[in-house]
PDB file with one MODEL, atoms N, CA, C and O in Angstrom:
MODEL        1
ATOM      1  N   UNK A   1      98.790 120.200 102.269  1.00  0.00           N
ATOM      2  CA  UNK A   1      98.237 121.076 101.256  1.00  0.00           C
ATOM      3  C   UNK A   1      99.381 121.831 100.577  1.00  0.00           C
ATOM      4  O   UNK A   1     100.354 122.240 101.210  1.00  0.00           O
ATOM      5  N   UNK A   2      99.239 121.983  99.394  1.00  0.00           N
ATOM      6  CA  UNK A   2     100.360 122.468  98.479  1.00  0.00           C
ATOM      7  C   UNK A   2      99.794 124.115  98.047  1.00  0.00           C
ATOM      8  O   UNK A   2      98.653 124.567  97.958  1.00  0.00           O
ATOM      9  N   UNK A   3     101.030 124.691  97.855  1.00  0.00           N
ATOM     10  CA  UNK A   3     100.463 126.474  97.480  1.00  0.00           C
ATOM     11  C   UNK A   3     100.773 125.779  96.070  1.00  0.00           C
ATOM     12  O   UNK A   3     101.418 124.743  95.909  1.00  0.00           O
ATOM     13  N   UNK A   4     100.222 126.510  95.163  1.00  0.00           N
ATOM     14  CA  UNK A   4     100.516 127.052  94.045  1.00  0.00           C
ATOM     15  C   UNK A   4      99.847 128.333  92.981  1.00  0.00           C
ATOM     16  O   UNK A   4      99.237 129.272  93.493  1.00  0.00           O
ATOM     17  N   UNK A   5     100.027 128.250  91.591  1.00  0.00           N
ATOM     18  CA  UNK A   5     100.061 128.970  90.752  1.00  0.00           C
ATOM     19  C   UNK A   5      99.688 128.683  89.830  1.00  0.00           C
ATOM     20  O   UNK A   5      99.582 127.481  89.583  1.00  0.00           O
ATOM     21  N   UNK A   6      99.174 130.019  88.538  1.00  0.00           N
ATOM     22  CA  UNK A   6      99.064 129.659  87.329  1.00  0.00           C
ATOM     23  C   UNK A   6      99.742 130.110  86.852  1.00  0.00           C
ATOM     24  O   UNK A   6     100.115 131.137  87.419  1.00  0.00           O
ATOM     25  N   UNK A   7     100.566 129.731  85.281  1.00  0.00           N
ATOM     26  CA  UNK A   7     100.899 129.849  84.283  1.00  0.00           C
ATOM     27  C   UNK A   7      99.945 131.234  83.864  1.00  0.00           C
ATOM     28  O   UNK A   7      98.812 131.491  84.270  1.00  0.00           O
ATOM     29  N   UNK A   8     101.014 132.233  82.673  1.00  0.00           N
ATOM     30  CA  UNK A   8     100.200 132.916  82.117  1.00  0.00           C
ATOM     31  C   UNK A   8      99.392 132.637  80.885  1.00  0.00           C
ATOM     32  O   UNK A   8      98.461 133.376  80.567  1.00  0.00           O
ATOM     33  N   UNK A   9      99.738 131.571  80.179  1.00  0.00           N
ATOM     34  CA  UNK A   9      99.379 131.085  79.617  1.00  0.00           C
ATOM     35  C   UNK A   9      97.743 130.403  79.769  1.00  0.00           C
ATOM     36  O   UNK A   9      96.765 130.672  79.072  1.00  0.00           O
ATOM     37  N   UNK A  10      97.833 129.497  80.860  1.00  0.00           N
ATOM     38  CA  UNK A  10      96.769 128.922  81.455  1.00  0.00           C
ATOM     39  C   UNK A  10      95.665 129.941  82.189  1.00  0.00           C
ATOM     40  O   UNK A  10      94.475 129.650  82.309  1.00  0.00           O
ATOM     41  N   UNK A  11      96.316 131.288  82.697  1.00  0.00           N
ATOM     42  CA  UNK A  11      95.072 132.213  83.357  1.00  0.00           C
ATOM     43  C   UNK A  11      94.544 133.188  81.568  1.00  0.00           C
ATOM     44  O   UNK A  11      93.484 133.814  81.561  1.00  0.00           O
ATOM     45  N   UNK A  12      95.393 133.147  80.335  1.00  0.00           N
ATOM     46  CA  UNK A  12      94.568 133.353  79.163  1.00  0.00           C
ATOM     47  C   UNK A  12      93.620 132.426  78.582  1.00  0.00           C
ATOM     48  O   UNK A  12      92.870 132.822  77.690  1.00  0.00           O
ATOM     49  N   UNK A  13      93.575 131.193  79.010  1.00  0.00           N
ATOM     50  CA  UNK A  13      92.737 130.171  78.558  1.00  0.00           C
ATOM     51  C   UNK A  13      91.442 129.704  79.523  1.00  0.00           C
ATOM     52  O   UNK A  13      90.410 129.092  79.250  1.00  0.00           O
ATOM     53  N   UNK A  14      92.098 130.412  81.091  1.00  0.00           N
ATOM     54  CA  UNK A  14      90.327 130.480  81.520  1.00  0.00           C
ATOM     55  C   UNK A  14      89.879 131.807  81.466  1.00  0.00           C
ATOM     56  O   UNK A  14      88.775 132.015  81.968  1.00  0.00           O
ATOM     57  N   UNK A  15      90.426 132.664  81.018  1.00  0.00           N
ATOM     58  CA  UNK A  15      89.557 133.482  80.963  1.00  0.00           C
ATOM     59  C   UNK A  15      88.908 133.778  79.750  1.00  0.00           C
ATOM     60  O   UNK A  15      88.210 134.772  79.549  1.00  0.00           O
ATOM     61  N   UNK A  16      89.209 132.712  78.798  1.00  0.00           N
ATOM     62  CA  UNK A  16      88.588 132.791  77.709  1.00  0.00           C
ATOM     63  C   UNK A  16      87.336 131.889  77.703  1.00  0.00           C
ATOM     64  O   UNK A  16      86.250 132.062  77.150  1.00  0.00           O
ATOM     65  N   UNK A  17      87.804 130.844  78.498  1.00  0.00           N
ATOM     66  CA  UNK A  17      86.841 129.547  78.709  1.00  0.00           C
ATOM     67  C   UNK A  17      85.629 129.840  79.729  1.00  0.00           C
ATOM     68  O   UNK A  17      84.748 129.009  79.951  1.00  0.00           O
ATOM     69  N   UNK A  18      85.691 131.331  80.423  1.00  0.00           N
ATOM     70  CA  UNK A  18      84.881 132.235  81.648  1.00  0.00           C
ATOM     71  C   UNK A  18      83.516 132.447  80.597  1.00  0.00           C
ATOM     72  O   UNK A  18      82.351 132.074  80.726  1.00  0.00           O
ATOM     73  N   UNK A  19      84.100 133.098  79.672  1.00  0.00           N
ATOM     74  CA  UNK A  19      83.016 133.789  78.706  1.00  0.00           C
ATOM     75  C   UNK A  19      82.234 132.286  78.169  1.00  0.00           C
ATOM     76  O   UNK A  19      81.076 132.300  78.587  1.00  0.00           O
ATOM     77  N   UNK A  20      82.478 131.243  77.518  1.00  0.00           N
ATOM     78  CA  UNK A  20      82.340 130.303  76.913  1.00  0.00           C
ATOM     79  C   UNK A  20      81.962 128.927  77.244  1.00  0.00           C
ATOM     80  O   UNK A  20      81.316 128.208  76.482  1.00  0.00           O
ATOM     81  N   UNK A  21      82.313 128.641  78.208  1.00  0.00           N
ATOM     82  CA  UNK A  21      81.838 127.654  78.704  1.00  0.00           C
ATOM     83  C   UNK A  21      82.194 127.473  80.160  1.00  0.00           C
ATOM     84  O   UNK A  21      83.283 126.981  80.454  1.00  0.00           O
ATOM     85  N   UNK A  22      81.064 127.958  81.374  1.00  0.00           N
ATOM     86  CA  UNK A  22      81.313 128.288  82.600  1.00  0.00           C
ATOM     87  C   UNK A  22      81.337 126.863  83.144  1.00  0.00           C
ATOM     88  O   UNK A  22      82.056 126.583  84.103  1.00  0.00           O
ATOM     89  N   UNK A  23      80.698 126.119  82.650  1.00  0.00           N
ATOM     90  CA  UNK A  23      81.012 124.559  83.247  1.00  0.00           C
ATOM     91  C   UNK A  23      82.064 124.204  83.854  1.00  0.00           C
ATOM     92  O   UNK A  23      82.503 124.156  85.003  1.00  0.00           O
ATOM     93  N   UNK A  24      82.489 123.874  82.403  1.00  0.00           N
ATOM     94  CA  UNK A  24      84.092 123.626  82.095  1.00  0.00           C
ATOM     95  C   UNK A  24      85.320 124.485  83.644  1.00  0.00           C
ATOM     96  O   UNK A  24      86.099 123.942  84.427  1.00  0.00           O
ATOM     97  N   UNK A  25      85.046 125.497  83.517  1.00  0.00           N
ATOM     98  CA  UNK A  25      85.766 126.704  84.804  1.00  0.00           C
ATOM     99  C   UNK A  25      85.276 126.112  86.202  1.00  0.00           C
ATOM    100  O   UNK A  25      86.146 126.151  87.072  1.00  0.00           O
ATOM    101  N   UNK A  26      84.415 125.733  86.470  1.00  0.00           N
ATOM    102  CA  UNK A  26      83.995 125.044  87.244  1.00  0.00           C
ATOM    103  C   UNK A  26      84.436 123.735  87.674  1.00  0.00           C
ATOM    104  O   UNK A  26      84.633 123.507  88.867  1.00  0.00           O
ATOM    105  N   UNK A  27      84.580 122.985  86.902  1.00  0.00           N
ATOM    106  CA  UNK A  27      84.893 121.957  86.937  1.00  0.00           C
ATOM    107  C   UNK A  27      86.846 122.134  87.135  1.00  0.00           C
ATOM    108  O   UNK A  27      87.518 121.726  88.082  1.00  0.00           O
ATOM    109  N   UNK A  28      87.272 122.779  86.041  1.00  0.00           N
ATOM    110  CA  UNK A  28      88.826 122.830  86.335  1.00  0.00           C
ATOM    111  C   UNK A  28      88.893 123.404  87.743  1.00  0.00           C
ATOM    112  O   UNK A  28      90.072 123.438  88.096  1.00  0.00           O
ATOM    113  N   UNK A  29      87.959 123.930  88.805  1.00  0.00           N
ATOM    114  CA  UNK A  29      88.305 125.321  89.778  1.00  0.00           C
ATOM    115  C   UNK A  29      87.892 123.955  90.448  1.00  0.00           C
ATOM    116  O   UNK A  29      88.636 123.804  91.417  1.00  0.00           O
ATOM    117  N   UNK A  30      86.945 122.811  90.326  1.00  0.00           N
ATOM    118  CA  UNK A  30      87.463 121.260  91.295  1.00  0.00           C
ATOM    119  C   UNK A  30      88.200 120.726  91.689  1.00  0.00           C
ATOM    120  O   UNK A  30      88.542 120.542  92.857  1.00  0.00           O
ATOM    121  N   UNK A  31      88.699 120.264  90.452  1.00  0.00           N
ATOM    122  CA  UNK A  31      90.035 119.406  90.030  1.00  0.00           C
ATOM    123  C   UNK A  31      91.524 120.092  90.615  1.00  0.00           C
ATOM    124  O   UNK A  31      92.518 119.455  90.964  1.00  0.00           O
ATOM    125  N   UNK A  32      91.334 121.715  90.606  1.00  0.00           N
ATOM    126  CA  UNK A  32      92.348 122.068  91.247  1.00  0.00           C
ATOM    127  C   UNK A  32      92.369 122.317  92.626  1.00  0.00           C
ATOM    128  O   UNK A  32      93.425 122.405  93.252  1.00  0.00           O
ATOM    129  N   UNK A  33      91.495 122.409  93.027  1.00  0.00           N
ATOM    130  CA  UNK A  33      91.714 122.169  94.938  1.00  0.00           C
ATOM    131  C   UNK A  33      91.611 120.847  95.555  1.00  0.00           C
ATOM    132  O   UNK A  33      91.848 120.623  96.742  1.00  0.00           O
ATOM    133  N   UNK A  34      91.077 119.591  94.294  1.00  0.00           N
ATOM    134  CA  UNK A  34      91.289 118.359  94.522  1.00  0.00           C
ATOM    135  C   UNK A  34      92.879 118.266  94.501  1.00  0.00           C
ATOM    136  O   UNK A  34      93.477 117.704  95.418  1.00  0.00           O
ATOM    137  N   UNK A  35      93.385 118.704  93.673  1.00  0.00           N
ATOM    138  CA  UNK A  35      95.307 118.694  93.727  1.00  0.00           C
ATOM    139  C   UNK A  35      95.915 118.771  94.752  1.00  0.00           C
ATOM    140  O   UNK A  35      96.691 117.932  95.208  1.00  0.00           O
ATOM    141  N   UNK A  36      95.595 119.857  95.233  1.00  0.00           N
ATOM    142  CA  UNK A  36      96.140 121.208  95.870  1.00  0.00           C
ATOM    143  C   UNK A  36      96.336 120.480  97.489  1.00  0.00           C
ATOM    144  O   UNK A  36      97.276 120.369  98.276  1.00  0.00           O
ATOM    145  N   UNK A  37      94.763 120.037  97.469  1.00  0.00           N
ATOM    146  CA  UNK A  37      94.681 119.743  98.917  1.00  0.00           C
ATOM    147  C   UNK A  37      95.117 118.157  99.193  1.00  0.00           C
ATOM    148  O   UNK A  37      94.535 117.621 100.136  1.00  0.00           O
ATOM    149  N   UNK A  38      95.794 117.601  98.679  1.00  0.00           N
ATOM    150  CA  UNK A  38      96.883 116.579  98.289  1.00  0.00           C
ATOM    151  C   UNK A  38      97.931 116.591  99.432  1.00  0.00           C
ATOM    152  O   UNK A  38      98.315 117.661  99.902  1.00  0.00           O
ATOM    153  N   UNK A  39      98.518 115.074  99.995  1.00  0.00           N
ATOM    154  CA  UNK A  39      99.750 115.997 100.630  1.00  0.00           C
ATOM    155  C   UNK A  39     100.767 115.072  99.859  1.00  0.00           C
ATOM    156  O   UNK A  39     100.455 114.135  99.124  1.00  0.00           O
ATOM    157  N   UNK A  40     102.113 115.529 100.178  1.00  0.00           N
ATOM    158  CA  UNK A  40     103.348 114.546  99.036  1.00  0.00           C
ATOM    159  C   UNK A  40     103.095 113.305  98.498  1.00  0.00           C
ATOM    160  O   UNK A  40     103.226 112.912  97.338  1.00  0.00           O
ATOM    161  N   UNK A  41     102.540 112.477  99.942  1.00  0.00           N
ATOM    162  CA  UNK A  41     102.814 111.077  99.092  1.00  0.00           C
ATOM    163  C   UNK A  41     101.612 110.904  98.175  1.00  0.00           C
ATOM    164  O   UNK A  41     101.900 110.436  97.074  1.00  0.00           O
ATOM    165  N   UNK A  42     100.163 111.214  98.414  1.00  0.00           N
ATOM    166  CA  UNK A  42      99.009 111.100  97.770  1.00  0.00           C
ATOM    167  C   UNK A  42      99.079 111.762  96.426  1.00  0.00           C
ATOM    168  O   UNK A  42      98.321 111.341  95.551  1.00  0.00           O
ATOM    169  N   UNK A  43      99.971 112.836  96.136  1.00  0.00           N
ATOM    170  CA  UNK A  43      99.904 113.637  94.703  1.00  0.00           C
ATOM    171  C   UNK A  43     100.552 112.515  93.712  1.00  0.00           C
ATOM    172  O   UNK A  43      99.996 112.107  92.693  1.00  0.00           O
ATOM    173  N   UNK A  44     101.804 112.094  94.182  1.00  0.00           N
ATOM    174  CA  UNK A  44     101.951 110.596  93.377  1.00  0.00           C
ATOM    175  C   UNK A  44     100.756 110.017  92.660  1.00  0.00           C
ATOM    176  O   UNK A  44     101.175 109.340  91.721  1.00  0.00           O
ATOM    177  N   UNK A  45      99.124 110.005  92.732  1.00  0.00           N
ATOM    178  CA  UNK A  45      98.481 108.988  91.720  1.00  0.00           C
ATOM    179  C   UNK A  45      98.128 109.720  91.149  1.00  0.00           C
ATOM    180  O   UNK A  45      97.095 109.423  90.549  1.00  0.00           O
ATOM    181  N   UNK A  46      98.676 111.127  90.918  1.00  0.00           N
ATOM    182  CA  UNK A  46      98.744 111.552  89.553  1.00  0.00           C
ATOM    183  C   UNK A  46      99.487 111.134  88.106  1.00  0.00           C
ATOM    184  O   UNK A  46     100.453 111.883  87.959  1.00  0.00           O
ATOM    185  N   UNK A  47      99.419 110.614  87.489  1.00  0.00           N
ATOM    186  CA  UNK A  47      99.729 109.910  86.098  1.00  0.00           C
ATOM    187  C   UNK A  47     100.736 111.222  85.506  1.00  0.00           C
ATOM    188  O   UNK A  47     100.347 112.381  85.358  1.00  0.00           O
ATOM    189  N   UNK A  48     102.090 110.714  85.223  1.00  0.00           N
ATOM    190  CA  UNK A  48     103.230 111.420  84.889  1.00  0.00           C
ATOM    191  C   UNK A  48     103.184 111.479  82.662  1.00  0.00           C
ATOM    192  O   UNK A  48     103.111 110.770  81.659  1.00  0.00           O
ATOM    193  N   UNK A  49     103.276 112.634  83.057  1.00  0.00           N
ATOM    194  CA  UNK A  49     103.608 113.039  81.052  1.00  0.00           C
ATOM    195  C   UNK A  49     104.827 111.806  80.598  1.00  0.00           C
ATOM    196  O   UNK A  49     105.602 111.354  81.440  1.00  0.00           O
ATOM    197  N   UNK A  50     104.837 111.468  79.483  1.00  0.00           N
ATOM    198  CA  UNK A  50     105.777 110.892  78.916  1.00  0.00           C
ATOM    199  C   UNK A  50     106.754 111.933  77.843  1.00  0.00           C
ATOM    200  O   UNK A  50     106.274 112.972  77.390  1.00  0.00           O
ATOM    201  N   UNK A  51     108.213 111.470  77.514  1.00  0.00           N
ATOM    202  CA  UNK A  51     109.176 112.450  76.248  1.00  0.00           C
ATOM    203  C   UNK A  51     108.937 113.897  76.580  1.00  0.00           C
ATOM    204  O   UNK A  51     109.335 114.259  77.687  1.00  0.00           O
ATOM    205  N   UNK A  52     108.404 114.707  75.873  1.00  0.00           N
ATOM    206  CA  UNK A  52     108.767 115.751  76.124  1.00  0.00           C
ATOM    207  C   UNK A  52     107.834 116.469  77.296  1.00  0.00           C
ATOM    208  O   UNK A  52     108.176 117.562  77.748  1.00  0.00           O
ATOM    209  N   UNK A  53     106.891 115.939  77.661  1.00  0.00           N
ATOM    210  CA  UNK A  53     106.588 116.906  78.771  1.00  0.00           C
ATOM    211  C   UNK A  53     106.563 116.037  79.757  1.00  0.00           C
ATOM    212  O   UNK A  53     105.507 116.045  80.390  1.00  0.00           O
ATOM    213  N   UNK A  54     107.769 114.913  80.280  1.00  0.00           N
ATOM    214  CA  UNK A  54     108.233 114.031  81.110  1.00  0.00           C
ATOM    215  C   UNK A  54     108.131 114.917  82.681  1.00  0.00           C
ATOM    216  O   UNK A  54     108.073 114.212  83.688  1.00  0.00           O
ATOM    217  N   UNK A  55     108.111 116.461  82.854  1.00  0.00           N
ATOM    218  CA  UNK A  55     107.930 116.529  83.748  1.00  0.00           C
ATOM    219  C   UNK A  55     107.011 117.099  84.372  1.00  0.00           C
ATOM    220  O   UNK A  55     107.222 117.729  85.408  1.00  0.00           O
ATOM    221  N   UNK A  56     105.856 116.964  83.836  1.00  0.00           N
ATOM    222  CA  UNK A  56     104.158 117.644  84.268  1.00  0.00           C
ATOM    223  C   UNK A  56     103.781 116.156  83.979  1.00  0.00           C
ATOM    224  O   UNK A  56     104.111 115.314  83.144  1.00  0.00           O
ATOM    225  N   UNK A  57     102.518 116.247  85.585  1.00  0.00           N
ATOM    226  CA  UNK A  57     101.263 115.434  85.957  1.00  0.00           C
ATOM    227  C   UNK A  57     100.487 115.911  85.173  1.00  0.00           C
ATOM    228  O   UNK A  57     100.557 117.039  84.684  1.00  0.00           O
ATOM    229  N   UNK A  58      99.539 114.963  84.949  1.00  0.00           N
ATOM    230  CA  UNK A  58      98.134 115.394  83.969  1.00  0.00           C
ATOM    231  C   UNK A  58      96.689 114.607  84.748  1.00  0.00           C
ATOM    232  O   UNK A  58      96.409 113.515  85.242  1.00  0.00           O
ATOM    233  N   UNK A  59      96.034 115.920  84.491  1.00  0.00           N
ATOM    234  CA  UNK A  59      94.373 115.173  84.982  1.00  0.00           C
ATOM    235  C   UNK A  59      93.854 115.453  84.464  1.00  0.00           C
ATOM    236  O   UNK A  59      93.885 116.652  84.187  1.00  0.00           O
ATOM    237  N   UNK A  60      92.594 114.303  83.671  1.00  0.00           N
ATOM    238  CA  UNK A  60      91.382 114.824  83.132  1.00  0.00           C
ATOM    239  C   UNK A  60      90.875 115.844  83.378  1.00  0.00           C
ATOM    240  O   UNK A  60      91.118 116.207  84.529  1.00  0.00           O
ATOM    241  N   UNK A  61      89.905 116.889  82.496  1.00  0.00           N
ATOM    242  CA  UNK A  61      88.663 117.606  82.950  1.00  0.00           C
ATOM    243  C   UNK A  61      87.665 117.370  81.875  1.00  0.00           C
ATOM    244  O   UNK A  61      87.847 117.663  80.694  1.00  0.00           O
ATOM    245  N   UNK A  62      86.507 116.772  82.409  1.00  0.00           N
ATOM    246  CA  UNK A  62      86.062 116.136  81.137  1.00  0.00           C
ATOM    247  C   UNK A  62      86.278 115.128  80.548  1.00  0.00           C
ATOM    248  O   UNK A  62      86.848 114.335  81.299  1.00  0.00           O
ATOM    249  N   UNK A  63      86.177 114.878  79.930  1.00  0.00           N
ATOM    250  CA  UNK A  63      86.410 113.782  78.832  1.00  0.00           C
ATOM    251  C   UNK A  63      87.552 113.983  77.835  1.00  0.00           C
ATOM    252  O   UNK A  63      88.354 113.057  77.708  1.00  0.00           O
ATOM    253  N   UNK A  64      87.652 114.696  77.373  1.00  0.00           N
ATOM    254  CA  UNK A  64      88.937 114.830  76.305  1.00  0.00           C
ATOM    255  C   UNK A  64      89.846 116.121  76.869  1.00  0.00           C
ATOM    256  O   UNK A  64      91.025 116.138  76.516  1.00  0.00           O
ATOM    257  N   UNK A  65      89.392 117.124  77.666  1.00  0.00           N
ATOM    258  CA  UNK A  65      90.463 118.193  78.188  1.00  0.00           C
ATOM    259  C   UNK A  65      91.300 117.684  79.069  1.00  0.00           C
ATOM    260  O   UNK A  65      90.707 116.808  79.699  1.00  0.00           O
ATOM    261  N   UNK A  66      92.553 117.825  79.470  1.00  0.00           N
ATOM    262  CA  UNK A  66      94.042 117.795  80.599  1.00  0.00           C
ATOM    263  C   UNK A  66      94.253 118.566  80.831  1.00  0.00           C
ATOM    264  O   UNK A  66      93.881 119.406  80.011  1.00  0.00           O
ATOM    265  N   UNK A  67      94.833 119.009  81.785  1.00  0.00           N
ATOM    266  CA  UNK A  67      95.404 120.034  82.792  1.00  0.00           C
ATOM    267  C   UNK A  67      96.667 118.951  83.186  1.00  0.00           C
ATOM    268  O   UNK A  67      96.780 117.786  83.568  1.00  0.00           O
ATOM    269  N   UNK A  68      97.496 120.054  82.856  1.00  0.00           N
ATOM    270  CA  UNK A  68      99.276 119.668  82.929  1.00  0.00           C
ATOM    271  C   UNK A  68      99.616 120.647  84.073  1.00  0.00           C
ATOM    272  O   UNK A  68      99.251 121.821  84.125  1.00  0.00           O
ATOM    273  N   UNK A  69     100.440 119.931  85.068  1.00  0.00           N
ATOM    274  CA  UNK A  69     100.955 120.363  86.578  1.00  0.00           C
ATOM    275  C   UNK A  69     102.072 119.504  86.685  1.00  0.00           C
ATOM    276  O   UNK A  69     102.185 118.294  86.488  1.00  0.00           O
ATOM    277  N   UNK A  70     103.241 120.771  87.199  1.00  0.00           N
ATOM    278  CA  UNK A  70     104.132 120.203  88.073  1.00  0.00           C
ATOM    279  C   UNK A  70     104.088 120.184  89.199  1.00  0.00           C
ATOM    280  O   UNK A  70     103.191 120.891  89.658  1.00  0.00           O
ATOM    281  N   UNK A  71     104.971 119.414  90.250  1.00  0.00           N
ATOM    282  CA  UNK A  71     104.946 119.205  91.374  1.00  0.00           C
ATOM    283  C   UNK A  71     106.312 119.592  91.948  1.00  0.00           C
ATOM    284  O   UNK A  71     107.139 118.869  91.391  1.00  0.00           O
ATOM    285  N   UNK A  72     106.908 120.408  92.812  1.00  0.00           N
ATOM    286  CA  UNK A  72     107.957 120.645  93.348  1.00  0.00           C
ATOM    287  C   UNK A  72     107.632 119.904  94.599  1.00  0.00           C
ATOM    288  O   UNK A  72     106.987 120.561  95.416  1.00  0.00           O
ATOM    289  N   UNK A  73     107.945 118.640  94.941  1.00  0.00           N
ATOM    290  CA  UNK A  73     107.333 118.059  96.333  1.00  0.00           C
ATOM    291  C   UNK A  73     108.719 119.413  97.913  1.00  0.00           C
ATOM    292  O   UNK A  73     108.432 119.913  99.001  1.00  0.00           O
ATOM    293  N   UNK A  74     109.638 119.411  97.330  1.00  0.00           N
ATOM    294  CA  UNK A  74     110.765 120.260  98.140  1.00  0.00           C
ATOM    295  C   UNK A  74     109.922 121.312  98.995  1.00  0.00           C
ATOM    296  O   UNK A  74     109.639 121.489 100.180  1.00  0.00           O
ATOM    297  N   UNK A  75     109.636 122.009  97.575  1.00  0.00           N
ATOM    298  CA  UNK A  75     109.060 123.518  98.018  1.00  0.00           C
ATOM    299  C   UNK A  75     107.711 123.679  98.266  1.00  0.00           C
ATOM    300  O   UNK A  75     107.169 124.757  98.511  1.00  0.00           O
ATOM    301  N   UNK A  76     107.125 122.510  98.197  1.00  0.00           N
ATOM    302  CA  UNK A  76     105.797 122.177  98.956  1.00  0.00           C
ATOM    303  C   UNK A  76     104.501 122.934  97.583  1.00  0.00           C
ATOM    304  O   UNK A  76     103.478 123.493  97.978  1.00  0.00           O
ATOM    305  N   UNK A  77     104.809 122.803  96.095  1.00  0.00           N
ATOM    306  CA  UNK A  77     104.102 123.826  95.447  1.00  0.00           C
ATOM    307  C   UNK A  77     103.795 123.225  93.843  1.00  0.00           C
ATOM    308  O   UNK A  77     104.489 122.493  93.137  1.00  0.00           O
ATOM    309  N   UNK A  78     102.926 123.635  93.681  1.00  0.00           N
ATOM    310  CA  UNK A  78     102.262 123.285  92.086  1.00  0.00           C
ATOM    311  C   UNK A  78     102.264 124.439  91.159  1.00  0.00           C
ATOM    312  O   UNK A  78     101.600 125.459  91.348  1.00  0.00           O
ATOM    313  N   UNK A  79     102.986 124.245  90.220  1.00  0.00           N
ATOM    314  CA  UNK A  79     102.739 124.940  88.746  1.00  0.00           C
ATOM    315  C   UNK A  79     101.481 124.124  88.013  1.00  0.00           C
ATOM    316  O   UNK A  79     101.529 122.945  87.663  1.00  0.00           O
ATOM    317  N   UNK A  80     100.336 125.032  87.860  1.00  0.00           N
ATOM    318  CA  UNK A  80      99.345 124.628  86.903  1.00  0.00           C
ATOM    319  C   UNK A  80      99.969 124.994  85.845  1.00  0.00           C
ATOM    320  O   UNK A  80     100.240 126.194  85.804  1.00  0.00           O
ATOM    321  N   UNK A  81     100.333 124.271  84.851  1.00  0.00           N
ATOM    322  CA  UNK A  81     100.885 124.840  83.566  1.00  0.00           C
ATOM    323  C   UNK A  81      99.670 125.076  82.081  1.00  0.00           C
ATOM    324  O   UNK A  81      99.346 126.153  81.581  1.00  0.00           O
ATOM    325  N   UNK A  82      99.320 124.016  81.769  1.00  0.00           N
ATOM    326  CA  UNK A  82      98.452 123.991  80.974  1.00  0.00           C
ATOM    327  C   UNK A  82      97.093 123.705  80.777  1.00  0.00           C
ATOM    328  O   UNK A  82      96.647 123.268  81.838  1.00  0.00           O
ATOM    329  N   UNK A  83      95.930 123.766  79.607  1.00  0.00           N
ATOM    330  CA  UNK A  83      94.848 123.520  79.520  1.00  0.00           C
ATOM    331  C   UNK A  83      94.389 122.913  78.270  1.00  0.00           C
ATOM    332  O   UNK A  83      94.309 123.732  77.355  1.00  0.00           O
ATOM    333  N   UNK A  84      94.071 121.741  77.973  1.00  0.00           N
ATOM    334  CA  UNK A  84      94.329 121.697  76.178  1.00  0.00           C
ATOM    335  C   UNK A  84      93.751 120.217  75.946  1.00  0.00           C
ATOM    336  O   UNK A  84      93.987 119.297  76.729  1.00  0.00           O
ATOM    337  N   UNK A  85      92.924 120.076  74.720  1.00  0.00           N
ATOM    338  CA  UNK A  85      92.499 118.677  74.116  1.00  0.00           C
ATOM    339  C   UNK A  85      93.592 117.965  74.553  1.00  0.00           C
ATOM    340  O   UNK A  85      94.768 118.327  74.582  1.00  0.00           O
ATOM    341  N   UNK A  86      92.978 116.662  74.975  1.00  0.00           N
ATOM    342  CA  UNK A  86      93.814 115.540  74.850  1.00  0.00           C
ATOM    343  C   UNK A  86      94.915 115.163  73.807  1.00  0.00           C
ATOM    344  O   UNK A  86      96.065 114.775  74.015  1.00  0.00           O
ATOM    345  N   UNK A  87      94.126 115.424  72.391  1.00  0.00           N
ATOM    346  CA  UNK A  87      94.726 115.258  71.368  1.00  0.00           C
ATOM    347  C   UNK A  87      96.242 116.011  70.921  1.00  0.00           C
ATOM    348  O   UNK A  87      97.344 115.625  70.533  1.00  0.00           O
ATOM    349  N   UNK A  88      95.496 117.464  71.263  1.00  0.00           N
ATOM    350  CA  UNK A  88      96.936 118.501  71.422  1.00  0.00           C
ATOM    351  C   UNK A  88      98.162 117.902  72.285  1.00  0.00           C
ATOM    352  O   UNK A  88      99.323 118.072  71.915  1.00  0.00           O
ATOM    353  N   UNK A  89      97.788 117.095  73.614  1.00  0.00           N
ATOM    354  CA  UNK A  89      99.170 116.860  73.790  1.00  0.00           C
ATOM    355  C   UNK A  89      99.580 115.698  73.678  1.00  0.00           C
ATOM    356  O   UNK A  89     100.765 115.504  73.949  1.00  0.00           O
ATOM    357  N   UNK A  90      98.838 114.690  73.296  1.00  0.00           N
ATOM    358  CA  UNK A  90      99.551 113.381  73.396  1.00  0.00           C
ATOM    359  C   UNK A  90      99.274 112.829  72.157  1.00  0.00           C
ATOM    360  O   UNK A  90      98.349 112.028  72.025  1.00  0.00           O
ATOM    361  N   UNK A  91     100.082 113.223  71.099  1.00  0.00           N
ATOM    362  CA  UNK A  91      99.367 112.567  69.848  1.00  0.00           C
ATOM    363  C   UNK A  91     100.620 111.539  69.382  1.00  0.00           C
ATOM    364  O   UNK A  91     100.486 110.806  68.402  1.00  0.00           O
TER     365      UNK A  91
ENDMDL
END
C-alpha cells in the first residue's frame, strides 16, 4: 500500500466537483484507494503519460475525465496531481 497526497490544485477541483457533481467525487474517492492499495509491481498497469507529462500515470474516471498520478516506487508514495477532460490533456 502506497501513502500519498493531493496536489493543491486537484483538492480545488474536488471541492468544486463536491458541490456539483457528488457522483463523480465518489467515484474519483474509488479509483483512488484502488491506486493506493496497489503494491510496486501491480501499479505498473497503470498506462504512462506521453511528451510532456511523460512522468504521471493516468486513469479513467468516467468516460472522458483522467486523473494524472505519479509514482515514487523508492519512497513508497503517490502524487495525485490532476483532474481534467480527456481532451484537456491529450490533444
Amino acid at each position: 500500500m502506497f501513502e500519498f497526497d493531493l496536489t493543491d490544485e486537484l483538492r480545488f477541483v474536488i471541492k468544486k466537483l463536491v458541490k456539483k457533481d457528488k457522483k463523480r467525487v465518489e467515484i474519483l474517492n474509488k479509483k483512488i484507494k484502488e491506486v493506493i492499495n496497489n503494491d510496486s509491481d501491480s501499479i505498473d498497469r497503470y498506462s504512462n503519460c506521453l511528451y510532456d507529462l511523460k512522468e504521471f500515470k493516468h486513469l479513467h474516471i468516467d468516460k472522458s475525465f483522467v486523473l494524472l498520478f505519479k509514482v515514487d516506487k523508492k519512497k513508497n508514495f503517490i502524487l495525485f496531481a490532476r483532474l481534467g477532460h480527456h481532451d484537456d490533456f491529450f490533444k
